[in-house]
N, C-alpha and C positions, 0 to 999 in steps of 0.2 A: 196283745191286740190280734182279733182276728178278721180275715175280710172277708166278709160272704156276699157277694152280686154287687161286688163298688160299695160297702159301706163298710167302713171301720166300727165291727164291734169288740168291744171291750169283753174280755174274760178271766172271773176272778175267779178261783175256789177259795172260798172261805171258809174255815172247819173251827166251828163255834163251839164243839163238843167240850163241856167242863168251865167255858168262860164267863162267869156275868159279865164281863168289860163288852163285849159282843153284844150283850141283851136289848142296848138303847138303840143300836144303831138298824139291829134287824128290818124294823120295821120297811127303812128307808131304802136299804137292799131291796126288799123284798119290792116296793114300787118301781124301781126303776129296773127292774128284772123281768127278764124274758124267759129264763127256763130257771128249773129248778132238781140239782140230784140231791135227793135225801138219802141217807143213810143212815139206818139203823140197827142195834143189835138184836135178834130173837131171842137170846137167854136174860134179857132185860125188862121188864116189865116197863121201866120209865123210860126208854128209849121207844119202846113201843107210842106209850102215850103221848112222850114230847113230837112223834111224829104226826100223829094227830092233831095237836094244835099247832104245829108248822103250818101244815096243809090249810088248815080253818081262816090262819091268820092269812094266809097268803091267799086265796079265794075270798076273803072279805076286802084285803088292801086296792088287792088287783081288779075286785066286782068283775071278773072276766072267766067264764066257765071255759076259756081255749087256753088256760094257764099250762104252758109244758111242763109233765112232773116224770122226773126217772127216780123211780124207789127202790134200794139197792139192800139189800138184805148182808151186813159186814161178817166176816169170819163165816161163812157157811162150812168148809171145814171141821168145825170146832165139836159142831156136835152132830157125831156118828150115832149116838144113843142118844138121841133127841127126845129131851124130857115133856112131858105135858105141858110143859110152860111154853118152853120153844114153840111144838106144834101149834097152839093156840094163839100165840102171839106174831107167827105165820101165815097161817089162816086169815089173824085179821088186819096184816101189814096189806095181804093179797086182795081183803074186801074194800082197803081206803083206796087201792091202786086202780082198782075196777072201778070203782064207785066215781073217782077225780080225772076218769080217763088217763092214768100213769101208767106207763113202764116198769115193768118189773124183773128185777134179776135178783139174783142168788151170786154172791160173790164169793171168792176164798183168793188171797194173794198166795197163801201157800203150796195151794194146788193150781196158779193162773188160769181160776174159774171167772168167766166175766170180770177183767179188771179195764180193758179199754172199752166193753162194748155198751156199756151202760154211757160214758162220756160222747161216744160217736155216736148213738140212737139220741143221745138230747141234744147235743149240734144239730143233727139231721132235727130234727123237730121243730130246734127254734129258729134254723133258715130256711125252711117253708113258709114260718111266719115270720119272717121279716120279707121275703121272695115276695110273698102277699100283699104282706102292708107297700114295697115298694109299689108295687103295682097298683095297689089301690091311691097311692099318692100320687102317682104318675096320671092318673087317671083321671082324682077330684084338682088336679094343680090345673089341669086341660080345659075342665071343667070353671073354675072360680078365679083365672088367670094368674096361675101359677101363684097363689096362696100359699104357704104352709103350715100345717100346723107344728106352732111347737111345743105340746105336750109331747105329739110321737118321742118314744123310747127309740133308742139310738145305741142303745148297750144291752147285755146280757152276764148275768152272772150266777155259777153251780155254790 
């Protein structure tokens, strides 16, 4: 659990890579989710594309274009002679990152390329929106004699 401005959020990383048991539950994560780091391989073609319907899914569940996204590119490392496949599958990790307003990093654990700053840029992200939404609730409660809603999200999870 983390506390950002007096509110207990929750923070799970869940790494679904290879699970269907994971597959039914996604969905539900993905609603009650405030940031999101994705991670995928470049020497992968279908890690590329599963990245892409993560993003779709989770921009259609959330219908919210402020969805925080950090995209982290796994093993950068790995390839020194980066094949055309790599390149391209690069290129267009960088045009979903652009395109969904995401964060983008290049990782490697073995060379400690970007492994904390991708997790500290999507904290920082999703406590500005939560800093927000309190304030906007602080605000419409002032307003509507301290109503609340309780759809508001109250957690986060990578």
């Amino acid at each position: 659990c983390t506390t950002i401005e007096n509110i207990n959020c929750l923070t799970q990383i869940v790494d679904t890579s290879g699970s269907e048991s994971y597959k039914i539950m996604i969905d539900s994560w993905i609603y009650f989710s405030d940031g999101f780091l994705l991670v995928y391989s470049s020497d992968s073609n279908e890690s590329v594309e599963y990245l892409k319907f993560i993003i779709d899914k989770i921009i259609l569940i959330n219908k919210d274009n402020k969805t925080n996204l950090v995209i982290v590119n796994n093993k950068y490392d790995l390839y020194d002679s980066k094949s055309e496949k790599c390149l391209e599958n690069e290129k267009y990790a960088k045009e979903l990152a652009q395109t969904n307003n995401a964060d983008y990093f290049d990782s490697s654990s073995l060379s400690n390329l970007n492994i904390k700053e991708p997790f500290l840029k999507l904290i920082d992200k999703v406590s500005n929106k939560i800093i927000h939404r309190k304030s906007f609730l602080i605000e419409n409660n002032n307003k509507t004699n301290n109503k609340t809603n309780k759809d508001d999200k109250k957690c986060f999870c990578f």
